[in-house]
C-alpha positions in Angstrom: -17.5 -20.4 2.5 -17.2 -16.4 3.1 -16.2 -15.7 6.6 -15.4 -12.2 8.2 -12.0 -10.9 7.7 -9.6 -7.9 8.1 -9.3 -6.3 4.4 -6.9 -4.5 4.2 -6.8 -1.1 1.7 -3.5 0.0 0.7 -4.0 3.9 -0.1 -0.4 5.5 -1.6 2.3 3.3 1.1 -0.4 3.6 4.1 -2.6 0.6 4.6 -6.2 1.2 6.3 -7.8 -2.3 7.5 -11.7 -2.8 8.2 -13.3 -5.8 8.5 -15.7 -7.0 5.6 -17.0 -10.4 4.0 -14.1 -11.8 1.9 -13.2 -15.7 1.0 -9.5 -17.5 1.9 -7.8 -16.3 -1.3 -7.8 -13.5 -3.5 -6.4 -12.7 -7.0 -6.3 -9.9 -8.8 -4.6 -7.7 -11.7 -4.3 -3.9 -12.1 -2.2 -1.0 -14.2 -1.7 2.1 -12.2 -0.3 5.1 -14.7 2.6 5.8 -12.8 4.1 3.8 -10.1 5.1 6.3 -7.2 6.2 5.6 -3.7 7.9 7.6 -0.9 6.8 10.9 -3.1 8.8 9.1 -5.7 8.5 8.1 -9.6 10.2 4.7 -10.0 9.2 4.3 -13.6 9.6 7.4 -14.9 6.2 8.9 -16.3 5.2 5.2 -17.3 2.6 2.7 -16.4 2.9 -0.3 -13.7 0.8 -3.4 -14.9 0.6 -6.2 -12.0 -0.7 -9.1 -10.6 -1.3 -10.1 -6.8 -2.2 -13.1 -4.9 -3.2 -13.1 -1.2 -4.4 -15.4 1.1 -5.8 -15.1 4.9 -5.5 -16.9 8.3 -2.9 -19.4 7.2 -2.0 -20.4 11.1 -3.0 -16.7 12.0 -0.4 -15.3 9.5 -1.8 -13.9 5.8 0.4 -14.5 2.4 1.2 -12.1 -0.4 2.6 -12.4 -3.7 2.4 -9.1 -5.7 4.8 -8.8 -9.5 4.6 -5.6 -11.6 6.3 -4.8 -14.6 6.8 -1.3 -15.9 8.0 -0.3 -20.0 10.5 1.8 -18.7 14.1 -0.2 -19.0 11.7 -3.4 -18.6 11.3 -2.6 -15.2 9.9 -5.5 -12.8 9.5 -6.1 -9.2 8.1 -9.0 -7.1 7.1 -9.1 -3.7 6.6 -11.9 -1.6 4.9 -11.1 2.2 4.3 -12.5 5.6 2.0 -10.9 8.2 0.1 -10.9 11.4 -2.4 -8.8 13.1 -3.1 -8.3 16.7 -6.3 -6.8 18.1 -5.2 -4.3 21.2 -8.7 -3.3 21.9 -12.0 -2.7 19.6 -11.0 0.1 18.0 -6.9 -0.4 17.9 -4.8 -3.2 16.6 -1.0 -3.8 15.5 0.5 -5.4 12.6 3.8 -6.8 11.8 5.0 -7.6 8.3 8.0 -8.9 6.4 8.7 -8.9 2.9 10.8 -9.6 0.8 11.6 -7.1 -2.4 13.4 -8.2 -5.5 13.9 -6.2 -8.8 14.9 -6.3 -12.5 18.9 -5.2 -13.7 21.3 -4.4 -11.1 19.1 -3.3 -8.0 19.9 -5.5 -5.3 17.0 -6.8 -3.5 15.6 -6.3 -0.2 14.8 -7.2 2.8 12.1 -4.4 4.5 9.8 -5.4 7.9 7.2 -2.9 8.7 5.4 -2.2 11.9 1.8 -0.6 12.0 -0.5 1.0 14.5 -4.7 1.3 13.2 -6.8 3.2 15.5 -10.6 3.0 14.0 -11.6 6.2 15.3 -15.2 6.0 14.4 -16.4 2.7 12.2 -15.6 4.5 9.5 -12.4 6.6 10.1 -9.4 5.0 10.6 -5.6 6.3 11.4 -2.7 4.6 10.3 0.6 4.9 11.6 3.6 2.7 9.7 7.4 2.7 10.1 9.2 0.3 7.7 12.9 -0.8 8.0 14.8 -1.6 5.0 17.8 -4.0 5.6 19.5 -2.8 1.9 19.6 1.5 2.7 19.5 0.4 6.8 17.4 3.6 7.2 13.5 3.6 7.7 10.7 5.2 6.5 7.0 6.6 8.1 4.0 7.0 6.8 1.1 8.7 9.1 -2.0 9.1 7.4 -6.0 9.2 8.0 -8.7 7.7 5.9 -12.5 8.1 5.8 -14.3 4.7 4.8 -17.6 4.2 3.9 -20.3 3.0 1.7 -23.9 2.2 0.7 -24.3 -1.6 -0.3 -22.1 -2.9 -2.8 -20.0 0.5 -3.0 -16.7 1.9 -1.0 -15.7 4.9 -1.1 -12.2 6.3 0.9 -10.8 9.4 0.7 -7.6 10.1 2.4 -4.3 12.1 3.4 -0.9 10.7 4.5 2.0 12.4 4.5 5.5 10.7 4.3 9.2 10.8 6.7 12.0 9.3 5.7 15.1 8.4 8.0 18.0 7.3 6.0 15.3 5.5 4.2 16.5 7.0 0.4 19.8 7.5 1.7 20.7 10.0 -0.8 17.9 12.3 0.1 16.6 14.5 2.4 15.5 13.3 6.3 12.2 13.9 8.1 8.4 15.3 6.4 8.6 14.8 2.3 5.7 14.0 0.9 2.2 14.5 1.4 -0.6 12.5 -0.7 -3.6 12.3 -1.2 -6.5 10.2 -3.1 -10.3 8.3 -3.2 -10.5 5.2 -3.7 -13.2 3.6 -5.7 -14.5 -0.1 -5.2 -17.8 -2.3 -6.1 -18.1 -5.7 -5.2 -20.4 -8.1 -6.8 -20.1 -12.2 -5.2 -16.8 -13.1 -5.7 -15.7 -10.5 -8.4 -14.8 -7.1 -7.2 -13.5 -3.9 -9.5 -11.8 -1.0 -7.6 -9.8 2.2 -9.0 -8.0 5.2 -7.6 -7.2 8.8 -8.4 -3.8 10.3 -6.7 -1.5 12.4 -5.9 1.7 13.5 -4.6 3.7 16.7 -3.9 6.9 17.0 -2.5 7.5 19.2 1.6 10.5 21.0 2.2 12.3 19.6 -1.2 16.3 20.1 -1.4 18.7 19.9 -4.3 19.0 16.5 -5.1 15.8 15.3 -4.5 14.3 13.5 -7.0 10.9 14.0 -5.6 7.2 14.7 -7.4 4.5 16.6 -8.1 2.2 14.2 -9.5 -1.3 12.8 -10.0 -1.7 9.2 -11.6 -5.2 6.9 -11.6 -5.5 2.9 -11.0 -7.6 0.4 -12.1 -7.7 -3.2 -10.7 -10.0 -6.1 -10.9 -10.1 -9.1 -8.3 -11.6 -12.8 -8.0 -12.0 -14.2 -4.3 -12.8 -18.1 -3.8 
């Protein structure tokens, strides 16, 4: 039975929550043609295929499972997630998430818990504000970013702008403003079966020798079943 709950878009490290029509669980599949986070490459210049699974209002709390795997040096990762949403008032709520980050070869895992602010400024303009602590660097890193959502029936359409601060973060690179990004995305929804894509991009702010920052635009498709 479909119930009202908070669906949240995940738009280059920011994540923009409205409420909609979904089902308890979802699961999906997507490639994106680069895999960039933090104003970073991770795969470099190759494709991210992966899977997710996600489920809502388990005692208040919603699951995540997300794998992707990458050509480059057989690259994988797998994410497993725990969080919780608070309403503050109508048009402002908070979120708290842990997850737990592990990765192919010699990277050591991770432990990272992240802490958002939403603000729906108008139903369909939202601002995000996200700091996330990584236990493995011990530094943290901010995303604040605003996104215009809206659509005529089955159709969404989002464009938005973030821009990226790290703290210690990448612990090798540069503090404070980046990266900026921006993007659309793309979703239709039909029953339980919905198809969204996304066109990106990236481009480095006040880059220093050393950085391995980029200037980059990448597209994503994914596909997703919800019962």
């Amino acid at each position: 039975m479909l119930k009202l709950v908070r669906f949240s878009v995940v738009l280059s490290s920011m994540t923009f929550s409205i409420l909609v029509d979904a089902s308890d669980v979802a699961i999906g599949v997507g490639i994106d043609s680069r895999y960039i986070s933090e104003g970073r490459d991770n795969t470099d210049k190759t494709a991210l295929k992966y899977m997710e699974v996600t489920t809502d209002d388990v005692a208040g709390f919603s699951l995540g499972l997300w794998h992707g795997r990458s050509n480059f040096e057989d690259y994988h990762e797998t994410n497993l997630s725990v969080s919780r949403e608070w309403g503050l008032t109508k048009w402002a709520s908070v979120g708290l998430d842990y997850t737990y980050l592990d990765f192919s070869g010699d990277e050591p895992s991770d432990h990272e818990v992240s802490l958002s602010w939403v603000v729906e400024i108008t139903t369909s303009l939202a601002l995000d504000v996200t700091s996330t602590y990584s236990e493995e660097s011990e530094g943290v890193y901010s995303t604040v970013g605003i996104a215009y959502i809206t659509g005529i029936k089955n159709f969404e359409f989002s464009p938005y702008a973030s821009i990226g601060i790290n703290n210690d973060y990448v612990a090798d690179e540069h503090n404070g403003a980046d990266h900026y990004a921006v993007g659309v995305e793309l979703s239709y929804s039909l029953e339980e079966f919905s198809v969204g894509g996304h066109i990106s991009a990236v481009a480095p702010i006040d880059e220093e020798p050393g950085d391995t920052l980029v200037e980059s635009t990448w597209l994503g498709l994914n596909v997703s079943y919800n019962f």
